[in-house]
C-alpha positions in Angstrom: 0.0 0.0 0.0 1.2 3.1 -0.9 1.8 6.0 1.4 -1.4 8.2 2.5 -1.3 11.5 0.4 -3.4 14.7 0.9 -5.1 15.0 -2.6 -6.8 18.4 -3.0 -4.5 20.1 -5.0 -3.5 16.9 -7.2 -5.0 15.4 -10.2 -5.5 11.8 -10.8 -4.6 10.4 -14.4 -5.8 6.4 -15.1 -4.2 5.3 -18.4 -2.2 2.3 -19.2 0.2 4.3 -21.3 2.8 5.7 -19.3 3.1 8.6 -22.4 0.3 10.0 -21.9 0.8 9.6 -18.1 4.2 11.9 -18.3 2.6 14.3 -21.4 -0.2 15.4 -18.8 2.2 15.5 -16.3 4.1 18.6 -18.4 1.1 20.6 -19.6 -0.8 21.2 -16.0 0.2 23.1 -13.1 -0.6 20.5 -10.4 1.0 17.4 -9.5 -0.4 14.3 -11.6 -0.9 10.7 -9.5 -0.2 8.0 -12.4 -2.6 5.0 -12.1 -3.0 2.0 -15.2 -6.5 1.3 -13.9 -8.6 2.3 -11.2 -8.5 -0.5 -8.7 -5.4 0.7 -6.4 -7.9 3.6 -5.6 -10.7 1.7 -4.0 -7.8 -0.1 -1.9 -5.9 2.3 -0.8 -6.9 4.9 1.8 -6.7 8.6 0.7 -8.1 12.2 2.0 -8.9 14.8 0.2 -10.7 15.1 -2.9 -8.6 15.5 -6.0 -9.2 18.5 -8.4 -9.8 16.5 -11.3 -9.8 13.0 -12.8 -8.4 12.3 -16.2 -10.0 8.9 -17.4 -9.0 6.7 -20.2 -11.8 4.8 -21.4 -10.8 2.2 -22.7 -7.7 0.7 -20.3 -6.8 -1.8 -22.5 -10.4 -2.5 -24.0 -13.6 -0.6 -24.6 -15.2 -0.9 -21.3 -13.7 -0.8 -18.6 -12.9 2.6 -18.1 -16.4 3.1 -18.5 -16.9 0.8 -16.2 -14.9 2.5 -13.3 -16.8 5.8 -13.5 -19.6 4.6 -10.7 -16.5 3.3 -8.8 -14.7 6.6 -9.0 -17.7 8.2 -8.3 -18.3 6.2 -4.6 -14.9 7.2 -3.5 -13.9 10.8 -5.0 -17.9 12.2 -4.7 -17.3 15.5 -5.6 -14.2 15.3 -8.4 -15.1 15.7 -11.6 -14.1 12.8 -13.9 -12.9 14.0 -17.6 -12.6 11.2 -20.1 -9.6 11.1 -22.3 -10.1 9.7 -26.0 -8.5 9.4 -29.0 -11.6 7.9 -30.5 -14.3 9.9 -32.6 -17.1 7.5 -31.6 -19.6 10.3 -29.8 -21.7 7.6 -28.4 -19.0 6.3 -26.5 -18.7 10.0 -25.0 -21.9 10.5 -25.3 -22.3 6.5 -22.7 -19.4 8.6 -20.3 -21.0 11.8 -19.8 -24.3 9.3 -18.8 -22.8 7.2 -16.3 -21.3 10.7 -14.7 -17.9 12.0 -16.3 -18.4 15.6 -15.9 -16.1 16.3 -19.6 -14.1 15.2 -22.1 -10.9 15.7 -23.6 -9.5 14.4 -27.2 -6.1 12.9 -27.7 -3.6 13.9 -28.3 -3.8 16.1 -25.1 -4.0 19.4 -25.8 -2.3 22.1 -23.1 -4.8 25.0 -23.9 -7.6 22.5 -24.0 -6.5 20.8 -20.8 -5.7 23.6 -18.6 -9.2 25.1 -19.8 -11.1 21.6 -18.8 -9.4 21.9 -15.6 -9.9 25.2 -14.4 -13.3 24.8 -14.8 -13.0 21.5 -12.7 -11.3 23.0 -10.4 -14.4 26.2 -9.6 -16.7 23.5 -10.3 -15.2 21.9 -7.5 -14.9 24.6 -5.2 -18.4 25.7 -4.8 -20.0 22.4 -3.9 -17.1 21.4 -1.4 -18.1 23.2 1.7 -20.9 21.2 3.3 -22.9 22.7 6.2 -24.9 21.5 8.7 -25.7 22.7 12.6 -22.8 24.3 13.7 -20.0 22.8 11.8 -19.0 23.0 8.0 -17.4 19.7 6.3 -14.4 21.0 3.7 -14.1 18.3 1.0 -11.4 19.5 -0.6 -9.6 19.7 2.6 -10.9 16.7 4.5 -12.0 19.0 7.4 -14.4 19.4 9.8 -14.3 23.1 10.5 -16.2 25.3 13.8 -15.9 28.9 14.1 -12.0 29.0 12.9 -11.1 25.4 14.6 -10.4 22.4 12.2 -9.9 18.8 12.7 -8.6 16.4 9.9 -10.9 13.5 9.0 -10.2 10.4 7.0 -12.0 9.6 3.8 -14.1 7.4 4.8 -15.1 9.3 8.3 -15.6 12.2 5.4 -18.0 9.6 3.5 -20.0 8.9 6.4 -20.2 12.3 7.7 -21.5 13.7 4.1 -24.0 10.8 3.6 -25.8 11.6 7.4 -25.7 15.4 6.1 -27.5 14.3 3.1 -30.3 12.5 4.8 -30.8 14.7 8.0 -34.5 13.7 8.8 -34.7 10.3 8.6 -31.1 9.1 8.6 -29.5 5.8 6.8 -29.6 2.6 8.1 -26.0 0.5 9.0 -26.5 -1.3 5.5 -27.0 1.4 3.4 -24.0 3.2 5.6 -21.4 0.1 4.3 -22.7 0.1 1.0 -22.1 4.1 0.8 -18.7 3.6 2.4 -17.4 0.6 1.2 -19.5 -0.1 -2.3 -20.0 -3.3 -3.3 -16.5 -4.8 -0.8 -17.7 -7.0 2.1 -17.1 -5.8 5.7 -18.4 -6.7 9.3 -20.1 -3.7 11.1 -18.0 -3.6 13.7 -15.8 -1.8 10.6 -18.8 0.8 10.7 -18.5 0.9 14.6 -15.4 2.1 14.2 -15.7 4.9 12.0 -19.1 5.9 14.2 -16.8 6.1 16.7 -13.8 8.2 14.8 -16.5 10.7 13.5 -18.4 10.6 16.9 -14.5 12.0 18.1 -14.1 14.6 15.4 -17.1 16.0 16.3 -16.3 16.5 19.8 -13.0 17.5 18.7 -14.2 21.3 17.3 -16.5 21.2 20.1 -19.9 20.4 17.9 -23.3 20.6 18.8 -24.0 17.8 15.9 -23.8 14.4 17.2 -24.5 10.8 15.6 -27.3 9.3 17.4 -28.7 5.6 16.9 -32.6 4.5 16.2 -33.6 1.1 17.8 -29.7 -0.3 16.7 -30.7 0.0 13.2 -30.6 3.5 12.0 -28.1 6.4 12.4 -28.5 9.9 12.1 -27.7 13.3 12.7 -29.1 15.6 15.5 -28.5 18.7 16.9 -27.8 19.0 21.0 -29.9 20.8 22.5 -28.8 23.9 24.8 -29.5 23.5 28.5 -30.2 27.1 29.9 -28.9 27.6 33.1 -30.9 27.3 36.2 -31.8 30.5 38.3 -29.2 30.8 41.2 
């Protein structure tokens, strides 16, 4: 496993050809993280979001970098994915854009082209990455929980949990659909999801939160909002 890296101001490439790898390398500003195919990035535990994606799709056939979009999607939420292709087969950008690349770009790479996809990426990115809710804000881009000026650095899959419970504030999710939101389609025990419960529960108290993680009947977990005890009259 490689070493844990803070991502927000890197871009991932996934293509099997290492020249293309090094070309995008020399035409953007930010450092590039080289991958042949998507799998390493399910595995290996990472913070931050990443400004932008560069997908090829077809890795060595025509499908399965299409086929890693939802993946990519489960663990990198709010980067945009932009498909690299050499092809000019539109319904195969036309099936990318569907299953939720945010863009495109043609090869050969082009640096005007590139830089332009990514800047846009990269405001794209910056106005849906501050999440709030009660009291406390949740920084995507740099895997924070963040109260009135004091931070605390969460883990990407405390980040995960933390933004699906935001999402669904009423009613909550229940432990399954937590492991499935965290974890996909891998298997785990919930004591795994005990144990991030547990880290977020800590982050929380960390900034000094009113938010807290409550439990319904062992089954479901949600938000909620503590409730301020006024003092009583001396």
């Amino acid at each position: 496993m490689g070493k844990t890296i803070q991502l927000s101001e890197h871009i991932i490439c996934i293509d099997d050809d290492r020249l293309v790898q090094r070309h995008l390398e020399k035409i953007v500003s930010f450092p590039v993280l080289p991958f042949e195919n998507a799998a390493p990035l399910s595995e290996e535990e990472t913070h931050g979001q990443p400004i932008g994606i560069f997908l090829d799709v077809y890795l060595g056939s025509a499908s399965i970098g299409l086929d890693a979009i939802p993946q990519l999607l489960r663990h990198f939420p709010y980067s945009p994915i932009i498909v690299m292709t050499g092809s000019n087969d539109t319904q195969l950008i036309s099936d990318a854009l569907q299953r939720g690349a945010a863009d495109f770009v043609r090869k050969p790479l082009n640096a005007v082209e590139v830089n332009s996809r990514m800047e846009k990426a990269r405001l794209d990115l910056e106005k849906r990455a501050v999440i709030p809710v009660g009291d406390i804000t949740l920084d995507l881009t740099k895997s924070e929980l963040q109260k009135n000026g004091v931070s605390e650095h969460i883990t990407s899959k405390a980040m995960k949990l933390l933004l699906a419970l935001m999402r669904s504030p009423e009613f909550g999710m229940t432990r399954e659909e937590l492991i499935e939101h965290i974890w996909g389609e891998t298997k785990v025990c919930s004591n795994s999801l005990e144990q991030y419960l547990k880290k977020s529960r800590k982050h929380l108290d960390a900034v000094g939160s009113s938010v807290e993680i409550i439990t319904q009947r062992s089954e479901s977990v949600r938000l909620s909002i503590k409730k301020k005890i006024p003092p009583t009259a001396a």
